[in-house]
C-alpha angles and dihedrals in degrees: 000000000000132000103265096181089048083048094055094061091054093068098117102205114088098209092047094048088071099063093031080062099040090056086053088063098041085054088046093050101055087253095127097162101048094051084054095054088047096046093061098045088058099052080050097060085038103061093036089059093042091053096047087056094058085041083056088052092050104265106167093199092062099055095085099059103040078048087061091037095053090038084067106034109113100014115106088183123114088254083066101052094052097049081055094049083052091052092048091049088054099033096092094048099048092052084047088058092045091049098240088136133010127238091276103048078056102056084048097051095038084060081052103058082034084069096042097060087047084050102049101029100049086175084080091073124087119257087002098290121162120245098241112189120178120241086252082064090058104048089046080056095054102042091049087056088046099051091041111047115334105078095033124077130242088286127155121208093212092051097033085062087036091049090048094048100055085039091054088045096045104120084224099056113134099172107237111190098209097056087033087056096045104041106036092036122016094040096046120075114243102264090058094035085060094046091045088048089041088057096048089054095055092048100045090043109042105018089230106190125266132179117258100014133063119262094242089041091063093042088057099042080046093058081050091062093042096056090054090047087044089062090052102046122359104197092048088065098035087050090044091056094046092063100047093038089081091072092046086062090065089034116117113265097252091062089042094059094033082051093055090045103051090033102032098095096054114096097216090057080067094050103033090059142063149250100254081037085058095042097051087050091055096050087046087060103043092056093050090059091038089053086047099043102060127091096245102062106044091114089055112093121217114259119252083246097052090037088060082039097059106035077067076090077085093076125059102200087067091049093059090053099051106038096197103058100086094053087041088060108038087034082068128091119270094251092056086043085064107041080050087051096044082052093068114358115216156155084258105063087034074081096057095045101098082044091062106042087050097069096050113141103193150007083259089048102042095051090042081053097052105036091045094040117359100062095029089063090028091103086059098065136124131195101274105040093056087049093050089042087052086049097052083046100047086047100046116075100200083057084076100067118138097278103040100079091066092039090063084047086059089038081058088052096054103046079059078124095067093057137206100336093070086075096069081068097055081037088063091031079062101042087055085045123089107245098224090064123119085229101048086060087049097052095034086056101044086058102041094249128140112205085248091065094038097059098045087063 
């Protein structure tokens, strides 16, 4: 059961708040019929406000009603009061038009003013008898207004699709989380939050068309957005993408792969997703790394999509769930290792750096290895994977080429995290090093040494 008291404070308009918590404290209170009263006076403010607002944005369907409303503002006359009981009669039917609620909000809060009016006019009973309602009536009553109106905006559920649509497709659009979150979640009401998420996962997964932006273009804009719902409310994410994952099982291969790579690090994509969904993907994947390792294709570059594909080895939560990822990337050349690890950075492929190193094959190749994986992951490092890194460099003579002295200068520099005691390792890199080579001055430099003190370590 939910806090009513927390969900009270949530009510955004500051005139409306007043009477929503006036009614609280009637229901606390035992005052059941008067929270009732009050609960429906203030869906009724509510509403009226919300209303005048679309009529402000130019909502033509609006206009009626704040007409009505303006016509008796002011006016204490019977004339007045009647306008206003017109207005009251309406007022459900025209926040059902303007999508303020949906049919069945309305059928709730109609029983609502029904027992108002119960509440406030007792001649309606039979025999005289006084309407009696629990203070659980009443509660059911508040939270029903709550839920419905009260703590959401004067949001529609046709414009607010609409909104987020020409705001993903604006050619300026940079996917900030924090207005993407406030705007396109916090500020709709649920109905329209799930259609707008629902429509996110269709375009991220599948790349369905749109007019003015590439299909891929909007998928990816799209995962941006999830991401940022996914933050808010897992399961509404994860459920979104479950029901659009069955069409990604018929989808061609390339968005299949494109899907697993721009969703893949996303929790709610695992387990939005489903077994024969995982399997495909796998296979996907192993015959990716398969394609790249062989002879015959070293020449041939990853694909922007296999290389986000396969930088999904990071996590290992999606290494668990395709089984083939981890041997598809190590199972690749070095120079294909680096351009996956340059891709997406981690503690993970820290591990796979002396590796990597290790299998240079030339000045050209060792500096293109260090400058695309070694100092991007750099700051990833532990102790012993920079020692073992410094091993497979100092070991390997086509890791000596022009550059790379000054890239293991800027290597120094970004293992700055693991303090003072990585010194004790340069210090051993210099002690194997000739001391009339260009690079022994460089290193011992970059980490205040003088080859006297070098050598008396």
């Amino acid at each position: 059961m939910r806090d009513l008291e927390e969900w009270v404070g949530r009510v955004p308009d500051a005139d409306v708040r007043p009477l929503v918590k006036e009614a609280y404290r009637a229901y606390t209170a035992g005052a059941a019929r008067a929270a009732i009263v009050l609960t429906w006076t203030a869906v009724c403010a509510d509403l009226i406000g919300k209303i005048r607002q679309l009529h402000e944005e130019g909502e033509g369907d609006a206009k009626p009603l704040v007409q009505q409303v303006e016509s008796a503002q002011g006016h204490l006359d019977a004339t007045a009061v009647r306008t206003m009981q017109k207005v009251e009669d309406s007022l459900l039917d025209t926040a059902l038009t303007l999508e303020l609620i949906d049919a069945s909000q309305k059928l709730q809060l109609q029983r609502l003013r029904e027992d108002r009016n119960m509440c406030a006019h007792p001649s309606l009973r039979p025999l005289g008898e006084l309407f009696d309602p629990q203070p659980e009536y009443a509660r059911a009553h508040l939270a029903a207004a709550l839920d419905a109106v009260l703590v959401h905006p004067a949001s529609q559920g046709r414009k607010s699709m609409q909104a987020f649509t020409n705001h993903v497709t604006d050619p300026g659009f940079v996917g900030d989380p924090v207005h993407i979150a406030q705007v396109f979640y916090y500020r709709v009401r649920p109905t329209s939050r799930r259609r707008i998420t629902d429509l996110a996962a269709k375009h991220a997964l599948l790349e369905l068309p749109a007019d003015g932006i590439t299909d891929s273009e909007l998928a990816d804009r799209m995962a941006t957005c999830l991401r940022v719902f996914a933050a808010q409310e897992h399961d509404l994410v994860r459920n979104a993408i479950t029901r659009a994952a069955q069409r990604l099982l018929t989808a061609p291969t390339p968005v299949q792969l494109r899907a697993a790579g721009r969703m893949g690090d996303l929790e709610p994509f695992w387990s939005g997703t489903d077994e024969p969904m995982h399997s495909q993907l796998d296979a996907l994947i192993r015959t990716v790394g398969a394609t790249h390792a062989e002879e015959s294709a070293w020449h041939k570059m990853l694909s922007p999509d296999e290389l986000q594909a396969l930088a999904l080895a990071t996590d290992p939560r999606v290494r668990a769930t395709l089984p083939s990822l981890e041997k598809a990337f190590t199972d690749l050349p070095a120079h294909k290792r680096a351009a996956v690890i340059a891709q997406s950075p981690s503690t993970y492929f820290a591990e796979h750096l002396a590796a990597l190193m290790a299998d240079a094959g030339g000045f050209d190749h060792g500096e293109s290895l260090a400058r695309t994986a070694v100092l991007p992951c750099a700051s990833y490092l532990t102790h012993d994977q920079l020692q073992a890194l410094l091993s497979a460099w100092e070991e390997n003579p086509q890791c000596w080429g022009r550059l790379m002295p000054y890239y293991l200068v800027s290597l120094y520099q970004a293992t700055s995290h693991l303090g003072d005691s990585r010194k004790k390792l340069w210090r051993q890199l210099l002690e194997s090093l000739d001391q009339e080579r260009p690079a022994y001055a460089v290193i011992a430099a970059a980490i205040e040494e003088t080859p006297e003190t070098a050598t008396e370590e």
